[in-house]
N, CA, C and O atoms as a DFTB+ gen file, in Angstrom:
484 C
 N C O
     1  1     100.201    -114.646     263.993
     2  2     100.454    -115.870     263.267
     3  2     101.282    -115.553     262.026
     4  3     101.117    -114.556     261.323
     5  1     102.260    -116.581     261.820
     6  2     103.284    -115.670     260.519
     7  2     102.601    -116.499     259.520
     8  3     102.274    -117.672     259.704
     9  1     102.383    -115.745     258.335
    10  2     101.655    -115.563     257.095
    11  2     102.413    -115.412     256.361
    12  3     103.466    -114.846     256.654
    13  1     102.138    -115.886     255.078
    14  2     103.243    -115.868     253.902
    15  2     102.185    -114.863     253.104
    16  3     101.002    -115.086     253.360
    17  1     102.509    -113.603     252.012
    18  2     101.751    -113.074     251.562
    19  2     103.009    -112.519     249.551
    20  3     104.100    -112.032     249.254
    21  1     101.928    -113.006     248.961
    22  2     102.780    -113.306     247.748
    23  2     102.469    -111.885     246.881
    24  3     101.525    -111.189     247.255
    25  1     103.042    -111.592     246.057
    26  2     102.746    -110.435     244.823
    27  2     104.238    -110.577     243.973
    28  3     105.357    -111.007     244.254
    29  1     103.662    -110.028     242.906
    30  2     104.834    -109.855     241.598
    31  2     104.170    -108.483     240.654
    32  3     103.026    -108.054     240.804
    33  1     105.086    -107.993     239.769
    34  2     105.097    -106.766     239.061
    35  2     105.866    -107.431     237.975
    36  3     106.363    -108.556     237.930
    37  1     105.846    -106.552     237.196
    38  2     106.755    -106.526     235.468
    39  2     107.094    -105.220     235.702
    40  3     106.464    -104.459     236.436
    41  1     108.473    -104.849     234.843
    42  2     109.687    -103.880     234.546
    43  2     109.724    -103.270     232.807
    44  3     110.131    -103.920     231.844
    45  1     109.459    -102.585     232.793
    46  2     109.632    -102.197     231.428
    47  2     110.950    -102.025     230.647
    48  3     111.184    -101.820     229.456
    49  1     111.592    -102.153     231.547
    50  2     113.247    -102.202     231.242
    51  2     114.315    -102.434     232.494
    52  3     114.428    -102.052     233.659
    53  1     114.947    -103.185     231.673
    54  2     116.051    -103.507     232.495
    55  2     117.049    -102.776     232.988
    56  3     118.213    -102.984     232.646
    57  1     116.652    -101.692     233.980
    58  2     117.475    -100.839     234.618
    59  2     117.386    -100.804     235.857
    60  3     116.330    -101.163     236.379
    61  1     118.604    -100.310     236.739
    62  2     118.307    -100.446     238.329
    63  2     117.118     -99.419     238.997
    64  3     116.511     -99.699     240.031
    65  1     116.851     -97.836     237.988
    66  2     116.076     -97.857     238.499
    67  2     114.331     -97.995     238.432
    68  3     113.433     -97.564     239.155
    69  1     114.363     -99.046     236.839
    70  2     112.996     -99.537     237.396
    71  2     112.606    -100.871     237.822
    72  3     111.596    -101.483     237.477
    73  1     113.328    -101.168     238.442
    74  2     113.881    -102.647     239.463
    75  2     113.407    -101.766     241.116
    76  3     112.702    -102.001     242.098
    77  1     113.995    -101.057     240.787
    78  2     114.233    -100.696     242.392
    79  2     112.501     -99.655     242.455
    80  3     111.676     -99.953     243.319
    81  1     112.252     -98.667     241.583
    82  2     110.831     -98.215     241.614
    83  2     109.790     -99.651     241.837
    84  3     108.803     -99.619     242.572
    85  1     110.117    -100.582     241.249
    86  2     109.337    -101.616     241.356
    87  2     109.106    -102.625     242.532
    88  3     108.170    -103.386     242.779
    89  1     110.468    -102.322     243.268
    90  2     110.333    -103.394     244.214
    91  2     109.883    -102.158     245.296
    92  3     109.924    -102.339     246.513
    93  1     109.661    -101.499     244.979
    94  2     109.441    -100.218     246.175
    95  2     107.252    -100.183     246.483
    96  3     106.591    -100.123     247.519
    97  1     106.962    -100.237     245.423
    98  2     105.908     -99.912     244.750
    99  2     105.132    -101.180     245.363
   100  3     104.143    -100.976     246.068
   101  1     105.566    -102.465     245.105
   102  2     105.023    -103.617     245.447
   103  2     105.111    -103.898     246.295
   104  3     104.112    -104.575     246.537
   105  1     105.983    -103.845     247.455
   106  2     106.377    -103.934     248.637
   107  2     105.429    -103.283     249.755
   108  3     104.991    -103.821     250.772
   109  1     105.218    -101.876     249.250
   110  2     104.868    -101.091     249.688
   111  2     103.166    -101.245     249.443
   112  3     102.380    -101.065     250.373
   113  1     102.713    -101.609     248.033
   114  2     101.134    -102.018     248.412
   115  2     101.078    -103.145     249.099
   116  3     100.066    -103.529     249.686
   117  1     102.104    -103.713     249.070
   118  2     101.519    -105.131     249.544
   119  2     101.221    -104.993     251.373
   120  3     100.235    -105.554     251.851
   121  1     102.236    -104.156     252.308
   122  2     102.271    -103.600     253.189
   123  2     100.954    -103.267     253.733
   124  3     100.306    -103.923     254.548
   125  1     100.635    -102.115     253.150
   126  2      99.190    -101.279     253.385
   127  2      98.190    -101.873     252.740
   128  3      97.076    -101.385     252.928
   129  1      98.274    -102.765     252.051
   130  2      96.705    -103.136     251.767
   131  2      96.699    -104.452     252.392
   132  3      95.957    -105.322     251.938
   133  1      97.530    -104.703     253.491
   134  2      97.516    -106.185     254.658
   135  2      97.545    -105.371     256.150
   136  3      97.321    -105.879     257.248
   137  1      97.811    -104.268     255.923
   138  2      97.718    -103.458     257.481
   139  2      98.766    -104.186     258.408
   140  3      98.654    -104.624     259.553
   141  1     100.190    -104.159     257.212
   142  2     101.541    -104.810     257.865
   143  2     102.259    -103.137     258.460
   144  3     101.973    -102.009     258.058
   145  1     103.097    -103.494     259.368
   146  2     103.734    -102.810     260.035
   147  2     104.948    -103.475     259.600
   148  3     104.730    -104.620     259.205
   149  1     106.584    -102.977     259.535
   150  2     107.667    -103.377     259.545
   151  2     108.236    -104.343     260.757
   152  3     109.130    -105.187     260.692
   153  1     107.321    -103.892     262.031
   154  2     108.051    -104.471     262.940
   155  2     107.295    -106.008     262.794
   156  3     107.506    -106.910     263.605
   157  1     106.646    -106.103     261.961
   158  2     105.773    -107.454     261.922
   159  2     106.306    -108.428     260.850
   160  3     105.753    -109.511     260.659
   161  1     107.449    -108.006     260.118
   162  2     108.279    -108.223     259.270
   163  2     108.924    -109.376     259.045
   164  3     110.083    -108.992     258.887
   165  1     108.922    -110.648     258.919
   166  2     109.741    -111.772     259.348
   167  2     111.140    -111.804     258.463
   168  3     112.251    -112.155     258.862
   169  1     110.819    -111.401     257.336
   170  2     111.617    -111.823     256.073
   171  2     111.042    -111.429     255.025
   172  3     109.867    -111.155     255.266
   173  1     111.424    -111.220     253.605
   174  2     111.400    -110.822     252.389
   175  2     111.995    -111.423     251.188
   176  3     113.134    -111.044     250.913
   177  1     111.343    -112.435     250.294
   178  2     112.111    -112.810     249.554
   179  2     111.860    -112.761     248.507
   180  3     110.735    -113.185     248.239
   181  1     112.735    -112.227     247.303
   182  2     112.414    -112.007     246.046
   183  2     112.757    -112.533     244.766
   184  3     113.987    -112.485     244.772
   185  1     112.443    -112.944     243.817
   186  2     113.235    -113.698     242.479
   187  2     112.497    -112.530     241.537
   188  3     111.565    -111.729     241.465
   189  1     113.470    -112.992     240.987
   190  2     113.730    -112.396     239.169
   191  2     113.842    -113.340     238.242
   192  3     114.473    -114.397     238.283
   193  1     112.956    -112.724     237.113
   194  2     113.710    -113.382     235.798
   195  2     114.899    -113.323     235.145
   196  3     115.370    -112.284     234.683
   197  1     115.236    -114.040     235.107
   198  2     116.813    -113.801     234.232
   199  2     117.010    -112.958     233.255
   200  3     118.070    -113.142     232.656
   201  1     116.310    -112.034     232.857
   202  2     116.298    -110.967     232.095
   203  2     116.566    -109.680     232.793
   204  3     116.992    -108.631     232.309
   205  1     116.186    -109.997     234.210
   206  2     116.671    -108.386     235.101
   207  2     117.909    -109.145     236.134
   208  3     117.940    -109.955     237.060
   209  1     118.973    -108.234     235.244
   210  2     120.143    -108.422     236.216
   211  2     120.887    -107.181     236.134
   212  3     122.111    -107.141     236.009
   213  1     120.002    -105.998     236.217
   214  2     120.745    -104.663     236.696
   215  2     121.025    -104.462     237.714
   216  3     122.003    -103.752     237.949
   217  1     120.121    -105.120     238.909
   218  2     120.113    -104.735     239.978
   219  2     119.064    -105.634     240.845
   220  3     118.017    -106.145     240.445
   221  1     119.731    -105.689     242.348
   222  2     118.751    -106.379     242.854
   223  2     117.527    -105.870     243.509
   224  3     117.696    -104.900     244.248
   225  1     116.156    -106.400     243.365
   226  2     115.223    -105.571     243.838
   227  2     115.481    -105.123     245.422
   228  3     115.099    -104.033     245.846
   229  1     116.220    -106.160     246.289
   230  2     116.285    -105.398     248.049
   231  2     117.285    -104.267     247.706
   232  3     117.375    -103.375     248.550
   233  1     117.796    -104.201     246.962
   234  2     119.068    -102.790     247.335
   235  2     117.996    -101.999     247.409
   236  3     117.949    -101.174     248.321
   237  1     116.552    -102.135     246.131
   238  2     115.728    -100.816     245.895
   239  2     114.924    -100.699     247.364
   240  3     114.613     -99.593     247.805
   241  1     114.642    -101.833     248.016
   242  2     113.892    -101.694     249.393
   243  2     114.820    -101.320     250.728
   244  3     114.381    -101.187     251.870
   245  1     116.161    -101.187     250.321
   246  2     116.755    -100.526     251.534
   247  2     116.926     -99.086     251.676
   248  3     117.387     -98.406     252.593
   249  1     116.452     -98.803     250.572
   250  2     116.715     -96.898     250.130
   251  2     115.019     -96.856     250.973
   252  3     114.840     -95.652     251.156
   253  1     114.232     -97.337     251.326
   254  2     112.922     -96.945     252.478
   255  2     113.177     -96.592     253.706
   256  3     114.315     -96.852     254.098
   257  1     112.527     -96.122     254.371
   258  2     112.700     -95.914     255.589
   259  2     112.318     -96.880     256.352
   260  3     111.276     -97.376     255.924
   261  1     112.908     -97.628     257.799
   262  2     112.745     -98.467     258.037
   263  2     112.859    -100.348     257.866
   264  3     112.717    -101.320     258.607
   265  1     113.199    -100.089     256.428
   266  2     113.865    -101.795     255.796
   267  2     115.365    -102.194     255.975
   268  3     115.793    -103.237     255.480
   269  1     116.550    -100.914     257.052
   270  2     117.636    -101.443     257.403
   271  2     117.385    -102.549     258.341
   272  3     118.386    -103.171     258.693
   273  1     116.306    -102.899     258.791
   274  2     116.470    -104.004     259.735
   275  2     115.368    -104.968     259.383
   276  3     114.522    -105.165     260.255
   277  1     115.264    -105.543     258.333
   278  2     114.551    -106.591     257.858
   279  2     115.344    -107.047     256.763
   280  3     115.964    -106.451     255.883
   281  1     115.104    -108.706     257.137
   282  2     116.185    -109.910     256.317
   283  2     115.679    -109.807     254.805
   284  3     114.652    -110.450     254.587
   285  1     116.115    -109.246     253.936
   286  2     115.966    -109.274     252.561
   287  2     116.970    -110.666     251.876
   288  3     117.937    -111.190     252.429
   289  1     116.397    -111.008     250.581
   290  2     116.926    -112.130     250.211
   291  2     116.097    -111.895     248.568
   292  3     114.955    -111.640     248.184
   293  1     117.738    -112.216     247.801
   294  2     116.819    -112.191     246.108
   295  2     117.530    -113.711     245.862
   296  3     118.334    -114.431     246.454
   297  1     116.678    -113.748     244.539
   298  2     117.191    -115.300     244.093
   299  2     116.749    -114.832     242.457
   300  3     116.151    -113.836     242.049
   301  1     117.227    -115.813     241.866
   302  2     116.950    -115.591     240.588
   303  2     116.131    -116.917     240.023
   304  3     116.466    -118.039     240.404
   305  1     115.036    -116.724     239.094
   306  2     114.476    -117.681     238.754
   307  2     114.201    -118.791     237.696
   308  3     113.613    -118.251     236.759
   309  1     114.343    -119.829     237.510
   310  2     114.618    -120.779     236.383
   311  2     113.384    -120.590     235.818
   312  3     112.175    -120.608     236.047
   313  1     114.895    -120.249     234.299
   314  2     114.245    -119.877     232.792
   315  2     112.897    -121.094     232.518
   316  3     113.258    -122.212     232.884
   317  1     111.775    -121.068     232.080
   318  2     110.853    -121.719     231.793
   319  2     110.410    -120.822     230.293
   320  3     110.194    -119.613     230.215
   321  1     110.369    -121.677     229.362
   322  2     109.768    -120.805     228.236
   323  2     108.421    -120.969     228.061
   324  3     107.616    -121.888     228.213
   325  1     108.392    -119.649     227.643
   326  2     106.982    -118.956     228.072
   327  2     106.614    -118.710     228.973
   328  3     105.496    -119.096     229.314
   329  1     107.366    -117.978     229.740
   330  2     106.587    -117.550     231.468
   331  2     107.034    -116.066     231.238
   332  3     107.610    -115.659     230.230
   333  1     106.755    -115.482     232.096
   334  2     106.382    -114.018     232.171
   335  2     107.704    -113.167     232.052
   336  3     108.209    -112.921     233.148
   337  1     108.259    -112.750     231.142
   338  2     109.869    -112.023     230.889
   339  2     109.423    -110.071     231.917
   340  3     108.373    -109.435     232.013
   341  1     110.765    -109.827     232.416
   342  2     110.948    -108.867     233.508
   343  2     109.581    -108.742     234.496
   344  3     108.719    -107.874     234.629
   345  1     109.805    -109.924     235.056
   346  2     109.119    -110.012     236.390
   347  2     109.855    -110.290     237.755
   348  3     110.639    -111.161     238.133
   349  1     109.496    -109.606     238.114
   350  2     109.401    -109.365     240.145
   351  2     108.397    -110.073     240.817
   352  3     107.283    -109.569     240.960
   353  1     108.710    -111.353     241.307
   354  2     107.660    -111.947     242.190
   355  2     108.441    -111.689     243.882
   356  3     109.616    -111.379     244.076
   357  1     107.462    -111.908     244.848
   358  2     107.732    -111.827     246.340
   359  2     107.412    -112.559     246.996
   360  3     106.569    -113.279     246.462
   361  1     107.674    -112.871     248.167
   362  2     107.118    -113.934     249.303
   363  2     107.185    -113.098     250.734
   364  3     108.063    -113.600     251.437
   365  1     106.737    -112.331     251.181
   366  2     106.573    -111.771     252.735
   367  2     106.347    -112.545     253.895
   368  3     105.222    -113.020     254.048
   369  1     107.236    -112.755     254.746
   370  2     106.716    -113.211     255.588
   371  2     106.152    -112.630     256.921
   372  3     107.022    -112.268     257.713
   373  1     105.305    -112.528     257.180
   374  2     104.885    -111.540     258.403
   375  2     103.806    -111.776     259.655
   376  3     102.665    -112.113     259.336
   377  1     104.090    -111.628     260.910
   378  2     103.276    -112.018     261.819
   379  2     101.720    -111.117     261.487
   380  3     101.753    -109.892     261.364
   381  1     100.610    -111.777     261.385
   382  2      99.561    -110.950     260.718
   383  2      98.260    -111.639     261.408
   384  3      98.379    -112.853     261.570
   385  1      97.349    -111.208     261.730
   386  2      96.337    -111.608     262.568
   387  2      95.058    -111.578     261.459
   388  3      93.980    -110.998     261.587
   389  1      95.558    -112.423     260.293
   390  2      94.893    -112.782     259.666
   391  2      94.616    -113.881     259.050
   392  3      95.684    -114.481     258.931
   393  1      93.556    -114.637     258.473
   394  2      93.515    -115.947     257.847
   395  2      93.885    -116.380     256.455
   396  3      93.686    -115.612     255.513
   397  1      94.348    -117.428     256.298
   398  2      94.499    -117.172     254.820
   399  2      93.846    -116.900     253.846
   400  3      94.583    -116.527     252.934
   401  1      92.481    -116.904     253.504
   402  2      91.298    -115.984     253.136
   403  2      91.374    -114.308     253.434
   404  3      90.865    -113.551     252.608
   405  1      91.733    -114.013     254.099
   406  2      91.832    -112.867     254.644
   407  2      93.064    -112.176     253.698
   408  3      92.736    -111.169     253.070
   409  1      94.203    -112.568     253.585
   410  2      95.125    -111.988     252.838
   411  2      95.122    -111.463     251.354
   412  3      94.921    -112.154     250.356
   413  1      95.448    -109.774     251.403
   414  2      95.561    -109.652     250.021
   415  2      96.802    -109.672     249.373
   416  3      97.565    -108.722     249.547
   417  1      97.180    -110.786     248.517
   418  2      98.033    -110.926     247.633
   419  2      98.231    -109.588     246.278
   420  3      97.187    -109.076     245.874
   421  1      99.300    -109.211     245.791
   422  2      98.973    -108.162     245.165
   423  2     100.058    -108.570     244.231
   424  3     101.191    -108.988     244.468
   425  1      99.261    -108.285     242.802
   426  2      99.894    -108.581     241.685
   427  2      99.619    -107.528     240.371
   428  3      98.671    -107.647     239.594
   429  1     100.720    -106.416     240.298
   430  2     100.660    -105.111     239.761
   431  2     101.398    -105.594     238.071
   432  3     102.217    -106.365     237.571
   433  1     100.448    -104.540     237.726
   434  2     101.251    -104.491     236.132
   435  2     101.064    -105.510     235.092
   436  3      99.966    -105.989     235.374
   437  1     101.467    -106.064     234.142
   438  2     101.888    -107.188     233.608
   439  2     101.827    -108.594     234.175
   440  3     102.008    -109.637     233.547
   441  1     101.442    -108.406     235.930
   442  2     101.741    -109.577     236.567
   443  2     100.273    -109.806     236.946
   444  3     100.023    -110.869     237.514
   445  1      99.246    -108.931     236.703
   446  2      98.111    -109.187     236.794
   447  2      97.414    -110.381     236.527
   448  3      96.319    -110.612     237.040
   449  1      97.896    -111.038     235.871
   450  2      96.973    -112.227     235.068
   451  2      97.854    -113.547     235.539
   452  3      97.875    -114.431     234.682
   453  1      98.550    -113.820     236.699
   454  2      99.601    -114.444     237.472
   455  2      98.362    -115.372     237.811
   456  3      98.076    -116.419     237.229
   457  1      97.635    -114.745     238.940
   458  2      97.334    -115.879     239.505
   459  2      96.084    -115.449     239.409
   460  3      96.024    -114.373     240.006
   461  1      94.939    -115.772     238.912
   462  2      93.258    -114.947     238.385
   463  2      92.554    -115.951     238.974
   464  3      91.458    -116.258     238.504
   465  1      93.085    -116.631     240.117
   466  2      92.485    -117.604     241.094
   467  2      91.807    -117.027     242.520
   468  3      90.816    -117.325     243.188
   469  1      93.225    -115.728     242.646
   470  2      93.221    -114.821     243.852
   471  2      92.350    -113.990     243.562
   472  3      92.140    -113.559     242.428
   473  1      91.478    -113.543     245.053
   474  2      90.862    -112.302     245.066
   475  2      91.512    -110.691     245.177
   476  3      91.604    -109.889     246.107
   477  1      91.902    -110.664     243.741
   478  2      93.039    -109.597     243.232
   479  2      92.246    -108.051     242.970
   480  3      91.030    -107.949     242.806
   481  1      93.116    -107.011     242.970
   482  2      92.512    -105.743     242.498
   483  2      92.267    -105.461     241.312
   484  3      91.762    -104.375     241.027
């Protein structure tokens, strides 16, 4: 069943490579702590704050093994003041034999306090 599975991180600076450590990092828990496989992969989509424009977080997820063949997609996200400055949010989409209760959403760093609704780490 395709599942949407969400997470975001914060950047300590605006450089490509802690954009790209970051989108690596999150991607990658979000993966293994849903017991996703790549080939289960639908799509990947990512926004930024308008404060990170070194680089886009999929360039950092194509340097993985295995992400040349999954649809990556960044967007950038409208400025709102007071919302969370150098953040990385995600949207996964993935065939997953799980319920929506079942899904762990993962929200690292600075982005911890995002959504304190979810049953988070």
């Amino acid at each position: 069943m395709l599942r949407g599975i969400r997470g975001a991180i914060t950047v300590n600076e605006n450089t490509k490579e802690e954009i790209w450590r970051a989108a690596q990092l999150l991607i990658t828990k979000i993966l293994s702590s849903n017991e996703v496989s790549l080939e289960n992969v639908g799509a990947i989509i990512f926004s930024s704050t308008n404060d990170l424009d070194s680089a886009f977080p999929t360039t950092g997820l194509r340097q993985l093994p295995g992400f040349n063949f999954v649809p990556l997609f960044d967007v950038q996200e409208t400025f709102v003041e007071g919302s969370l400055p150098r953040c990385i949010r995600v949207l996964v989409l993935a065939d997953v034999q799980k319920t929506p209760a079942e899904i762990h959403h993962v929200y690292l760093e600075g982005a911890q306090n995002l959504r304190p609704d979810l049953n988070l780490d």
